[in-house]
mmCIF entry with sequence, helices, sheets and N, C-alpha, C, O atoms, coordinates in Angstrom:
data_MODEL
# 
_entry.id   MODEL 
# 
_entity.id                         1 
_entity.type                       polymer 
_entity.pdbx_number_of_molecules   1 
# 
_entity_poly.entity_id                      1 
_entity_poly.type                           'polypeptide(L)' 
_entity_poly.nstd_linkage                   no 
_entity_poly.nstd_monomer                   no 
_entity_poly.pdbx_seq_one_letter_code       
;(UNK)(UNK)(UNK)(UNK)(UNK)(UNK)(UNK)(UNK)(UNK)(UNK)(UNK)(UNK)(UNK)(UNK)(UNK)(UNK)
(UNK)(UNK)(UNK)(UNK)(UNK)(UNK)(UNK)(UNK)(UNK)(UNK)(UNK)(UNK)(UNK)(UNK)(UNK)(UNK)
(UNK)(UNK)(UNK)(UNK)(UNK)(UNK)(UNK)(UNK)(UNK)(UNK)(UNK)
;
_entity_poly.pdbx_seq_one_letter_code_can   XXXXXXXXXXXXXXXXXXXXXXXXXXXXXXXXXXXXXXXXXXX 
_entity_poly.pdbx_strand_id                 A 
# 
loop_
_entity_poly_seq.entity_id 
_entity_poly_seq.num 
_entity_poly_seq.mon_id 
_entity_poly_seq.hetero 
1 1  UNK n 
1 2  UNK n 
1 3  UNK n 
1 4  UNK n 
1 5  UNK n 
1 6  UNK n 
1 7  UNK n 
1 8  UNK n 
1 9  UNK n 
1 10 UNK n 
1 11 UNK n 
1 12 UNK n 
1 13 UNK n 
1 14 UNK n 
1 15 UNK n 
1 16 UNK n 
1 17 UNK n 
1 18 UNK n 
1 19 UNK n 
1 20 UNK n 
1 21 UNK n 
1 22 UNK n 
1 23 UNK n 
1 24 UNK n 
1 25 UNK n 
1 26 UNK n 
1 27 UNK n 
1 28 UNK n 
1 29 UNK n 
1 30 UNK n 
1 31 UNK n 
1 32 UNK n 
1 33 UNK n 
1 34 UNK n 
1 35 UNK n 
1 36 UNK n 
1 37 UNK n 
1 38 UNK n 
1 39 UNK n 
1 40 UNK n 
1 41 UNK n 
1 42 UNK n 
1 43 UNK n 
# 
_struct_asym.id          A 
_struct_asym.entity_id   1 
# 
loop_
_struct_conf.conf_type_id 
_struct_conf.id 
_struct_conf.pdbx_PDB_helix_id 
_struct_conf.beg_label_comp_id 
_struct_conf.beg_label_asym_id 
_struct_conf.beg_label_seq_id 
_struct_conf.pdbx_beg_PDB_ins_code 
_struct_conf.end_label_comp_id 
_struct_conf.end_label_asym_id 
_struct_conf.end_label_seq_id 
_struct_conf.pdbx_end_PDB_ins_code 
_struct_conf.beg_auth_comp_id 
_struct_conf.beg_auth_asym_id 
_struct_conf.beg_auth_seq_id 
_struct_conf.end_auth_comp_id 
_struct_conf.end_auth_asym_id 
_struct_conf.end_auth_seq_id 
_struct_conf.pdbx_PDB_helix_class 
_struct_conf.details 
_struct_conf.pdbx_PDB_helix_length 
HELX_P HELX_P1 AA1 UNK A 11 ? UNK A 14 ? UNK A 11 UNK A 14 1 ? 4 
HELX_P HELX_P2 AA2 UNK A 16 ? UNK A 22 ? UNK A 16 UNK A 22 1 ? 7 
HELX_P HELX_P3 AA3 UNK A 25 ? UNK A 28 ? UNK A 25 UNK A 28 1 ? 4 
# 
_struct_conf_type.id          HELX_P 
_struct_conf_type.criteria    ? 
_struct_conf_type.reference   ? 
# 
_struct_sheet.id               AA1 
_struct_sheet.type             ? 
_struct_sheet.number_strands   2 
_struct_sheet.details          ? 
# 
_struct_sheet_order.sheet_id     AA1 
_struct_sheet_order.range_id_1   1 
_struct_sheet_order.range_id_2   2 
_struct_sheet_order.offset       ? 
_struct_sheet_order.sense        parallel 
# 
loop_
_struct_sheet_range.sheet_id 
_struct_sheet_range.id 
_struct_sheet_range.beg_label_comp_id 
_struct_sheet_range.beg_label_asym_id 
_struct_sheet_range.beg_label_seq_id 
_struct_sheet_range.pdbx_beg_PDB_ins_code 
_struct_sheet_range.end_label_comp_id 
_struct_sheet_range.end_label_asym_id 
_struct_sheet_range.end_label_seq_id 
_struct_sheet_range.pdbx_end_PDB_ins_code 
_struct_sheet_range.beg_auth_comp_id 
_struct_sheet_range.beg_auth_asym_id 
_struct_sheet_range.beg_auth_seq_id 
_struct_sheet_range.end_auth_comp_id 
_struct_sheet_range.end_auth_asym_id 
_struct_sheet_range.end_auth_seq_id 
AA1 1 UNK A 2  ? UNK A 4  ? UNK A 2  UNK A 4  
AA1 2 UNK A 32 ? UNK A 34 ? UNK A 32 UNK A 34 
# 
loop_
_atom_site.group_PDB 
_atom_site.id 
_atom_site.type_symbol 
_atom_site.label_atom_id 
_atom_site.label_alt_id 
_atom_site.label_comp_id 
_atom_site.label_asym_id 
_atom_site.label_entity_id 
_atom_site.label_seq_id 
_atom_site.pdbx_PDB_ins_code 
_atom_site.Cartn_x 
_atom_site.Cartn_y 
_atom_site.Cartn_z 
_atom_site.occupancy 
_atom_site.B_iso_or_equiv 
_atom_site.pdbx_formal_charge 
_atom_site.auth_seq_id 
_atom_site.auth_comp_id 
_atom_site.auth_asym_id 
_atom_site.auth_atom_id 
_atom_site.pdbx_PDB_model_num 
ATOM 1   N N  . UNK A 1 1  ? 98.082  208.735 28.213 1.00 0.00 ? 1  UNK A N  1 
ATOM 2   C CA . UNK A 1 1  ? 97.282  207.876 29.040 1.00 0.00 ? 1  UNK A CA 1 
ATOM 3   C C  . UNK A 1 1  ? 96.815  208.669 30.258 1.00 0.00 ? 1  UNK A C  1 
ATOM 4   O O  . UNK A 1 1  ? 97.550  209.388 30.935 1.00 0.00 ? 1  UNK A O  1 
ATOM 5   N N  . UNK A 1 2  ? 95.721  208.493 30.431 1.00 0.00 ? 2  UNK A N  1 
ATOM 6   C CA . UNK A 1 2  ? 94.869  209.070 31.871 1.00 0.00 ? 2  UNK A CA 1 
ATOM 7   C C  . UNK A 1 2  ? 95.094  208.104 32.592 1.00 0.00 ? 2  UNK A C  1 
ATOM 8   O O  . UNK A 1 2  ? 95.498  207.155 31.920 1.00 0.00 ? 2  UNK A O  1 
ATOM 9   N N  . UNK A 1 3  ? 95.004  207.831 33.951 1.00 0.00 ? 3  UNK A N  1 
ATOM 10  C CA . UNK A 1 3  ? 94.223  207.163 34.528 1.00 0.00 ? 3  UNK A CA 1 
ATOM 11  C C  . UNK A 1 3  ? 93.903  207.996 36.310 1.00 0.00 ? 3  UNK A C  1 
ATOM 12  O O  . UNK A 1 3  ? 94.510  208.924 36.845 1.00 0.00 ? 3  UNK A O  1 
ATOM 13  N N  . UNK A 1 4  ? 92.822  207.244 36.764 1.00 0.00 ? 4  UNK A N  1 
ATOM 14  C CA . UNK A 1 4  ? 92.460  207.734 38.135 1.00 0.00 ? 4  UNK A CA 1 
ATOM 15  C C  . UNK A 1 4  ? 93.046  207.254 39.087 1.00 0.00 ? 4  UNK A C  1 
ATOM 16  O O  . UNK A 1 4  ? 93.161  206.034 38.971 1.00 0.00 ? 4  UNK A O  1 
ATOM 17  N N  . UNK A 1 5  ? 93.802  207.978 40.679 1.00 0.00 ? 5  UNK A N  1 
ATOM 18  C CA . UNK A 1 5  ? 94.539  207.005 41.313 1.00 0.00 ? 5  UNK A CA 1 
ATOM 19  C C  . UNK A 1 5  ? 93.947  207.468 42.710 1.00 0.00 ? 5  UNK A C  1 
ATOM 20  O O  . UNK A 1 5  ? 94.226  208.588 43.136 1.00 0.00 ? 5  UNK A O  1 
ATOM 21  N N  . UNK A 1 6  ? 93.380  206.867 43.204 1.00 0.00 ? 6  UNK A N  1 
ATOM 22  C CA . UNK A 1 6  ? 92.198  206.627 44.525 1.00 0.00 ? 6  UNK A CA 1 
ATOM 23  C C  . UNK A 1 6  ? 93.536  205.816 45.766 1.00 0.00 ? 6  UNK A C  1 
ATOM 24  O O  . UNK A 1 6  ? 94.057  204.709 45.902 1.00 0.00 ? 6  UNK A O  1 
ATOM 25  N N  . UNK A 1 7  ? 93.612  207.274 46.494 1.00 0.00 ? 7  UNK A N  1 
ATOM 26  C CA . UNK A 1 7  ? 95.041  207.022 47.288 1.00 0.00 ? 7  UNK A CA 1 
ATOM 27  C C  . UNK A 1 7  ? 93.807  207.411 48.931 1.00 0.00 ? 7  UNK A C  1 
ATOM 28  O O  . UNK A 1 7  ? 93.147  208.431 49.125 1.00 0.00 ? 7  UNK A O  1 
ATOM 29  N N  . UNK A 1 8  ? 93.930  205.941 49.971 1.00 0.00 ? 8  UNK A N  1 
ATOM 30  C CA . UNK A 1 8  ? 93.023  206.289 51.144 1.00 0.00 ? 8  UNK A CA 1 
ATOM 31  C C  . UNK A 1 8  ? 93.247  207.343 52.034 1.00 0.00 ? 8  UNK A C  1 
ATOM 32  O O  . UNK A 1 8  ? 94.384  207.578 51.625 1.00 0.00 ? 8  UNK A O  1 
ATOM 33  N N  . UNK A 1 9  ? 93.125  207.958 52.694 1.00 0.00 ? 9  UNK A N  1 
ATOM 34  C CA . UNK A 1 9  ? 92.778  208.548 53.334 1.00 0.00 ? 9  UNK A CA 1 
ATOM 35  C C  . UNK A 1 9  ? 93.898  208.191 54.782 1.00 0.00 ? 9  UNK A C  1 
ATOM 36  O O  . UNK A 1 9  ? 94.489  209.079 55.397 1.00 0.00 ? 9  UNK A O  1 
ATOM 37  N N  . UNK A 1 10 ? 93.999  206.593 55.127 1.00 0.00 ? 10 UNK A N  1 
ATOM 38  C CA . UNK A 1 10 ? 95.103  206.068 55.775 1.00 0.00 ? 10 UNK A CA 1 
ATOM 39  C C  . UNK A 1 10 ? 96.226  205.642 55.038 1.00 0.00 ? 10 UNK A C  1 
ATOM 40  O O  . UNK A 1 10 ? 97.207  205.110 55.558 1.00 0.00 ? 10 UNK A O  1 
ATOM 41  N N  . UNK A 1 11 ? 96.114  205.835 54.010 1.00 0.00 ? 11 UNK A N  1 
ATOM 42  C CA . UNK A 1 11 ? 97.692  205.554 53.713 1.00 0.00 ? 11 UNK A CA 1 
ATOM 43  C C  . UNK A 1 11 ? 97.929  206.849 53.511 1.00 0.00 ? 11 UNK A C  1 
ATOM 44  O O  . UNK A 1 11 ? 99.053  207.128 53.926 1.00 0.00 ? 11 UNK A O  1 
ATOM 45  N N  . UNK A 1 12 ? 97.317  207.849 53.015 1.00 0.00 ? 12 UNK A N  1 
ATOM 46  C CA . UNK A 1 12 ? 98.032  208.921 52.807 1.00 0.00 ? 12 UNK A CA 1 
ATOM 47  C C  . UNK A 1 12 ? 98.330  209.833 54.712 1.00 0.00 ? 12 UNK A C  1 
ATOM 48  O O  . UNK A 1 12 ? 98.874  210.933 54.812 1.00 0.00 ? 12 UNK A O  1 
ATOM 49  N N  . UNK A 1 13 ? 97.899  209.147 55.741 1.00 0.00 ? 13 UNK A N  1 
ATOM 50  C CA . UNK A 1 13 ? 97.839  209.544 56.598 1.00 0.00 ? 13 UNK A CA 1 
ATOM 51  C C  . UNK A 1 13 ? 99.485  208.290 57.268 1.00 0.00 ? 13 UNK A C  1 
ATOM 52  O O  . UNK A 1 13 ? 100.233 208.663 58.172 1.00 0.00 ? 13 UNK A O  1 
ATOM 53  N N  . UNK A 1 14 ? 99.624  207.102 56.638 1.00 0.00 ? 14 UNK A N  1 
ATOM 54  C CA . UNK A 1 14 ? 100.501 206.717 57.227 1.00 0.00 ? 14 UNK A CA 1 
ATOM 55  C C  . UNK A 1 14 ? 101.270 206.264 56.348 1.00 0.00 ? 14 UNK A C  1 
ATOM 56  O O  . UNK A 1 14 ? 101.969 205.378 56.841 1.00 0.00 ? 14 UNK A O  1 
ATOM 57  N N  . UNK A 1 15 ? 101.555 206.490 54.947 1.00 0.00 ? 15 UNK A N  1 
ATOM 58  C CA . UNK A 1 15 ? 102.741 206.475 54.498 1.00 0.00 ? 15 UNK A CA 1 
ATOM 59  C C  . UNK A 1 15 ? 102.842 207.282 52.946 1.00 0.00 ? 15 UNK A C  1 
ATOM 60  O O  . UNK A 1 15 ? 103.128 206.938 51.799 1.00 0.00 ? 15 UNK A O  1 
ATOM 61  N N  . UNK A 1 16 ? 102.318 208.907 53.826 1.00 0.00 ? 16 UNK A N  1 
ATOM 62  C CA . UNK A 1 16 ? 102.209 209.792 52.475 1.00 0.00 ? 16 UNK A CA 1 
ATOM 63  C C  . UNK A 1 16 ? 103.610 209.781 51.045 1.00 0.00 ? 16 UNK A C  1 
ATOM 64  O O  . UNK A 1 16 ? 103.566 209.931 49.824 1.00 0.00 ? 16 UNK A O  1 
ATOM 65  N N  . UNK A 1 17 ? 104.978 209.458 52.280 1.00 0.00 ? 17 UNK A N  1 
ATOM 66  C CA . UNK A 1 17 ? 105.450 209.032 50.884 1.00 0.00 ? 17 UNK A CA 1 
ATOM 67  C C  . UNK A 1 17 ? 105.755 208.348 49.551 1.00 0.00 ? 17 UNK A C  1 
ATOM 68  O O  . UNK A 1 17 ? 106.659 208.574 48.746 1.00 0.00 ? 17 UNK A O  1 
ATOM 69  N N  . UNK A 1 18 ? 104.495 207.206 49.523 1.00 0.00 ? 18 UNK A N  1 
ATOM 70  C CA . UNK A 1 18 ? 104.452 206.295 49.027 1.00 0.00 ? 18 UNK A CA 1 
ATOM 71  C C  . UNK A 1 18 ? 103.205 206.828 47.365 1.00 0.00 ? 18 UNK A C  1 
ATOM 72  O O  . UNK A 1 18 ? 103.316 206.735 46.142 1.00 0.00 ? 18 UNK A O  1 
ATOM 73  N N  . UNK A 1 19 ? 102.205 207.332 48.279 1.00 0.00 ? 19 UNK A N  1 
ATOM 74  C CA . UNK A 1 19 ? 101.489 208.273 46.979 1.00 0.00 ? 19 UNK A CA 1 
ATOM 75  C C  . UNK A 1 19 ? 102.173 209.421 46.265 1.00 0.00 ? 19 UNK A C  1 
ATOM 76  O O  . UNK A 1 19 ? 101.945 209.767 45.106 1.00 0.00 ? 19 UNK A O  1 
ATOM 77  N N  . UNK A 1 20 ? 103.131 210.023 47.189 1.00 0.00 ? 20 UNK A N  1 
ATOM 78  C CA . UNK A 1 20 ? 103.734 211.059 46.246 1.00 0.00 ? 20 UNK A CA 1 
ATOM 79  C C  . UNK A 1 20 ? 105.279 210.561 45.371 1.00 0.00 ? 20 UNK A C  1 
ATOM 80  O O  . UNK A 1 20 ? 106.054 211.261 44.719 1.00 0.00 ? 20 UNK A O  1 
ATOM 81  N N  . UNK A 1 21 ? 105.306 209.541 45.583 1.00 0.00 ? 21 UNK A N  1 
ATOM 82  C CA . UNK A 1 21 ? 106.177 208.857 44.604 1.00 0.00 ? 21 UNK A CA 1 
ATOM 83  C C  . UNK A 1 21 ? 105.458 208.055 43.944 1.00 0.00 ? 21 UNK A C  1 
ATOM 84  O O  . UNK A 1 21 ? 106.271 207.419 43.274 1.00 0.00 ? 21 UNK A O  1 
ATOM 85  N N  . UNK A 1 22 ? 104.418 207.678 43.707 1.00 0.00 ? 22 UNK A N  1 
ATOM 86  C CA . UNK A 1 22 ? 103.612 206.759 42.472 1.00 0.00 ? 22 UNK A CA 1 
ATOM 87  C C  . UNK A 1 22 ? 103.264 208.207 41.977 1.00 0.00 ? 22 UNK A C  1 
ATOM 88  O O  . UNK A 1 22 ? 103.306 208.123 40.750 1.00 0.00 ? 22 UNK A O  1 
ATOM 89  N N  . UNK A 1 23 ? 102.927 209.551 42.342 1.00 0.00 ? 23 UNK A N  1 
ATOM 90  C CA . UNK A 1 23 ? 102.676 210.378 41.345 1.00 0.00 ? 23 UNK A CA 1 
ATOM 91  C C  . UNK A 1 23 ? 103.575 211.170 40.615 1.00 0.00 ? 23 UNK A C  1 
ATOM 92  O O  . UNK A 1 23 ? 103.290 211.871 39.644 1.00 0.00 ? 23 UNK A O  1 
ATOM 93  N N  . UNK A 1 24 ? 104.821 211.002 41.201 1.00 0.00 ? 24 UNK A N  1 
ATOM 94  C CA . UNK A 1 24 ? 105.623 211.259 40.222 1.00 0.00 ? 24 UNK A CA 1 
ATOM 95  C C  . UNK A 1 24 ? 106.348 210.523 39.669 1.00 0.00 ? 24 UNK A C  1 
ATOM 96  O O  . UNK A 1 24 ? 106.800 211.054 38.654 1.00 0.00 ? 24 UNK A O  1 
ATOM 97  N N  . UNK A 1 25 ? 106.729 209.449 39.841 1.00 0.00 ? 25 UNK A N  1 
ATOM 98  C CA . UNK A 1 25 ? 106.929 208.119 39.001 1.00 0.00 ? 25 UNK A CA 1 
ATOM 99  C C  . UNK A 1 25 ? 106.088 208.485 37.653 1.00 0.00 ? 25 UNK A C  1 
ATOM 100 O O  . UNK A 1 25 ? 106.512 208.689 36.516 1.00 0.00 ? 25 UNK A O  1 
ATOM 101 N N  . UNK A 1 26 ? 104.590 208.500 38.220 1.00 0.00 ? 26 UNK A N  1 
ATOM 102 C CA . UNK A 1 26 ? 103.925 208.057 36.898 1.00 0.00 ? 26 UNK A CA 1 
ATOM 103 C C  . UNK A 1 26 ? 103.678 209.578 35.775 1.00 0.00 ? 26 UNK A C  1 
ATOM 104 O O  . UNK A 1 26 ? 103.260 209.743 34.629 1.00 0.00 ? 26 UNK A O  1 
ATOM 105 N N  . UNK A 1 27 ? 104.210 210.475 36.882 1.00 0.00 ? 27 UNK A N  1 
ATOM 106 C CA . UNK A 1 27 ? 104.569 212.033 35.762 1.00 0.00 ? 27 UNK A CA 1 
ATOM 107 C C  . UNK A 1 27 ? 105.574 211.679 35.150 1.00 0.00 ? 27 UNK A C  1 
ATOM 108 O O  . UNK A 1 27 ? 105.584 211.836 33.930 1.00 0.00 ? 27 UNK A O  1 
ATOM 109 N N  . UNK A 1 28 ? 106.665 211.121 35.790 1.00 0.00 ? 28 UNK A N  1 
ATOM 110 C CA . UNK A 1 28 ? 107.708 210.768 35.126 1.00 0.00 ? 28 UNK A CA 1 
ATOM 111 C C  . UNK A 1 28 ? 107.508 210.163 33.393 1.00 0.00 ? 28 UNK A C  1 
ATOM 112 O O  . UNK A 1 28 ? 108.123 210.324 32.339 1.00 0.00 ? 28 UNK A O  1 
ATOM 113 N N  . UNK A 1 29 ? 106.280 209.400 33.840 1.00 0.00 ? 29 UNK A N  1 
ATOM 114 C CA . UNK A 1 29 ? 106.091 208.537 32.161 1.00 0.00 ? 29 UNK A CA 1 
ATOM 115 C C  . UNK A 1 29 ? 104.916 209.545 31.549 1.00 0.00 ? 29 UNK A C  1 
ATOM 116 O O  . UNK A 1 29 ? 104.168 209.248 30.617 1.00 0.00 ? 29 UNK A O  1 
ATOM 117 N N  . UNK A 1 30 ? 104.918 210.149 31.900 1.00 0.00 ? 30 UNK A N  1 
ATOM 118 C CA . UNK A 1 30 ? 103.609 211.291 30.897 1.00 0.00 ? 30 UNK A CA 1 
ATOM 119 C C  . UNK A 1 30 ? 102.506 210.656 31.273 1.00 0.00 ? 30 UNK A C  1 
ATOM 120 O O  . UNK A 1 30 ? 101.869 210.387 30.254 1.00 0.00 ? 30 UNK A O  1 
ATOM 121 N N  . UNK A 1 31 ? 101.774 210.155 32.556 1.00 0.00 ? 31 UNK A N  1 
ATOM 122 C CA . UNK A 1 31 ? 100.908 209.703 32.192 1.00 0.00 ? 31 UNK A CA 1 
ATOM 123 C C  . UNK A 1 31 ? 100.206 210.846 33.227 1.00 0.00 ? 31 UNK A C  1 
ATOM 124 O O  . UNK A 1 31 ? 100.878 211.361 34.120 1.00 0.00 ? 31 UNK A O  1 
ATOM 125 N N  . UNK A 1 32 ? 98.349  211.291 32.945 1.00 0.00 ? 32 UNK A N  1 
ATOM 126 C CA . UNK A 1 32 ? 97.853  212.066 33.108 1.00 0.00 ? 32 UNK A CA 1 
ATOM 127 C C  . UNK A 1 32 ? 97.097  211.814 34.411 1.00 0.00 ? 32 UNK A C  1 
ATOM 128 O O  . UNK A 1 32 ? 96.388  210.811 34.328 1.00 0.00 ? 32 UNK A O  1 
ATOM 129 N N  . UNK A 1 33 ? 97.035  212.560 35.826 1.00 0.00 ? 33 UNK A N  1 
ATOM 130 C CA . UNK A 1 33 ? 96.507  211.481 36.900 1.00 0.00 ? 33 UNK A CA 1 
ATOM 131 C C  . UNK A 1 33 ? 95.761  212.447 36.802 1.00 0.00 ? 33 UNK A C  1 
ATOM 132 O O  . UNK A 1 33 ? 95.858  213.575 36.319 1.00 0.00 ? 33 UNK A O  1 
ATOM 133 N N  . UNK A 1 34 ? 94.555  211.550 37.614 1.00 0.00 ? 34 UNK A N  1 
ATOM 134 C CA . UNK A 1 34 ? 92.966  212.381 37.729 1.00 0.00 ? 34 UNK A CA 1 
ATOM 135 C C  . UNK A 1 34 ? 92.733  211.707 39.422 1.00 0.00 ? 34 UNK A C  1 
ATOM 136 O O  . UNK A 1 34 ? 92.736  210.487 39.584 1.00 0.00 ? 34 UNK A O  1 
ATOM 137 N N  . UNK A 1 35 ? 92.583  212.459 40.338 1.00 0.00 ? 35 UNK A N  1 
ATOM 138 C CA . UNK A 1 35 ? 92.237  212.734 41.745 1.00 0.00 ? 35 UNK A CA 1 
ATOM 139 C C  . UNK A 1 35 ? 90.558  212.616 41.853 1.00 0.00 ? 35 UNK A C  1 
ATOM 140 O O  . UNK A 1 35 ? 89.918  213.667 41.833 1.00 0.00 ? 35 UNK A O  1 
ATOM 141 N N  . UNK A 1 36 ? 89.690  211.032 41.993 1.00 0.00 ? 36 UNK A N  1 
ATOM 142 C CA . UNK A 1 36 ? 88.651  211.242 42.251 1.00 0.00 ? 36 UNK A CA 1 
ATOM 143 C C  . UNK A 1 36 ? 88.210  211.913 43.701 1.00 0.00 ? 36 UNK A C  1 
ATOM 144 O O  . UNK A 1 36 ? 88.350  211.192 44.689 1.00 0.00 ? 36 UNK A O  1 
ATOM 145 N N  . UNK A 1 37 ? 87.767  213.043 43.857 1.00 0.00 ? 37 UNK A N  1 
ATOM 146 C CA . UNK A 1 37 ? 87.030  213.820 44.965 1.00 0.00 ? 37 UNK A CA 1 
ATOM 147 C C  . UNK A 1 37 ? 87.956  213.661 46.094 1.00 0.00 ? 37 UNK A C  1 
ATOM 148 O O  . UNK A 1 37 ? 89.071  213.144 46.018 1.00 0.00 ? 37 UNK A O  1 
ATOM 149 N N  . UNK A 1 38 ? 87.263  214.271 47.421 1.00 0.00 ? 38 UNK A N  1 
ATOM 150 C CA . UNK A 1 38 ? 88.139  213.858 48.627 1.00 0.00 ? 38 UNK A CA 1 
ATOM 151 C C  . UNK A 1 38 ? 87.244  213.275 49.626 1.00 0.00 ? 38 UNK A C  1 
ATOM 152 O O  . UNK A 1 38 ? 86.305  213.787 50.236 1.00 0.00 ? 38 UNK A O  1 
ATOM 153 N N  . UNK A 1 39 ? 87.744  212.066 49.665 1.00 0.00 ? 39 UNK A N  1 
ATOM 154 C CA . UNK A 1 39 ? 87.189  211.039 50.581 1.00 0.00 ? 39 UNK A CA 1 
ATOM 155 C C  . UNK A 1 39 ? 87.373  211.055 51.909 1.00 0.00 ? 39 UNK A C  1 
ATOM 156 O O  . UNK A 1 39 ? 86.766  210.286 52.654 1.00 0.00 ? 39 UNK A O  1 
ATOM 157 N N  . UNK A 1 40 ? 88.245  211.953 52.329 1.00 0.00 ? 40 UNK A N  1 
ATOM 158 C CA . UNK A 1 40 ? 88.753  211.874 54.051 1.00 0.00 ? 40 UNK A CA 1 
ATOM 159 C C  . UNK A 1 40 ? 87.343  212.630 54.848 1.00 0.00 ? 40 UNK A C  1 
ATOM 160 O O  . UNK A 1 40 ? 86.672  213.648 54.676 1.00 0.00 ? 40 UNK A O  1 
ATOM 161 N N  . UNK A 1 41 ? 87.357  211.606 55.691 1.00 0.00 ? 41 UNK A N  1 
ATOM 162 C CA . UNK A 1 41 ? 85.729  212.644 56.531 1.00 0.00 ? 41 UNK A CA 1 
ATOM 163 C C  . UNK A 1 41 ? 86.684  213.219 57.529 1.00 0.00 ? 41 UNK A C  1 
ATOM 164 O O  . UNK A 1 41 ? 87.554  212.610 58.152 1.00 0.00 ? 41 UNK A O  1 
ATOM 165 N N  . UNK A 1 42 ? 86.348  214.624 57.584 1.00 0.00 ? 42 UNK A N  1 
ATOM 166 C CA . UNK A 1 42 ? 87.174  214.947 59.013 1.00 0.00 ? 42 UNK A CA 1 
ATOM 167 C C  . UNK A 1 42 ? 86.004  215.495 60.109 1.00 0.00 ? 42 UNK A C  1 
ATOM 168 O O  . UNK A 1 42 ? 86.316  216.228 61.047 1.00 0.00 ? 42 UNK A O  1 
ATOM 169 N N  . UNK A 1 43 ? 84.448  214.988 59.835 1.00 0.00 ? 43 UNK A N  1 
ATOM 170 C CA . UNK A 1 43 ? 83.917  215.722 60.646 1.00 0.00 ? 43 UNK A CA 1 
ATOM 171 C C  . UNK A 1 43 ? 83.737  214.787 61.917 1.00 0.00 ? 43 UNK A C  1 
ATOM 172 O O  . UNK A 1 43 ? 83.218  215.232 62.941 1.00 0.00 ? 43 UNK A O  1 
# 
């Protein structure tokens, strides 16, 4: 299974450990994550 996981920009800014445990949770089950682009504007 693929799927895409569109993690914001503020959550990964205020509770990054929460995306890096749904991505390995979901490595955990073989499933294949796909990272659409990067959305953070830092200009």
């Amino acid at each position: 299974m693929k799927v895409s996981l569109f993690i914001t920009c503020l959550s990964d800014l205020v509770y990054p450990v929460v995306g890096e445990s749904m991505v390995q949770l979901l490595a955990r089950y073989g499933v294949k994550l796909d990272f659409p682009g990067d959305w953070c504007y830092s200009g």
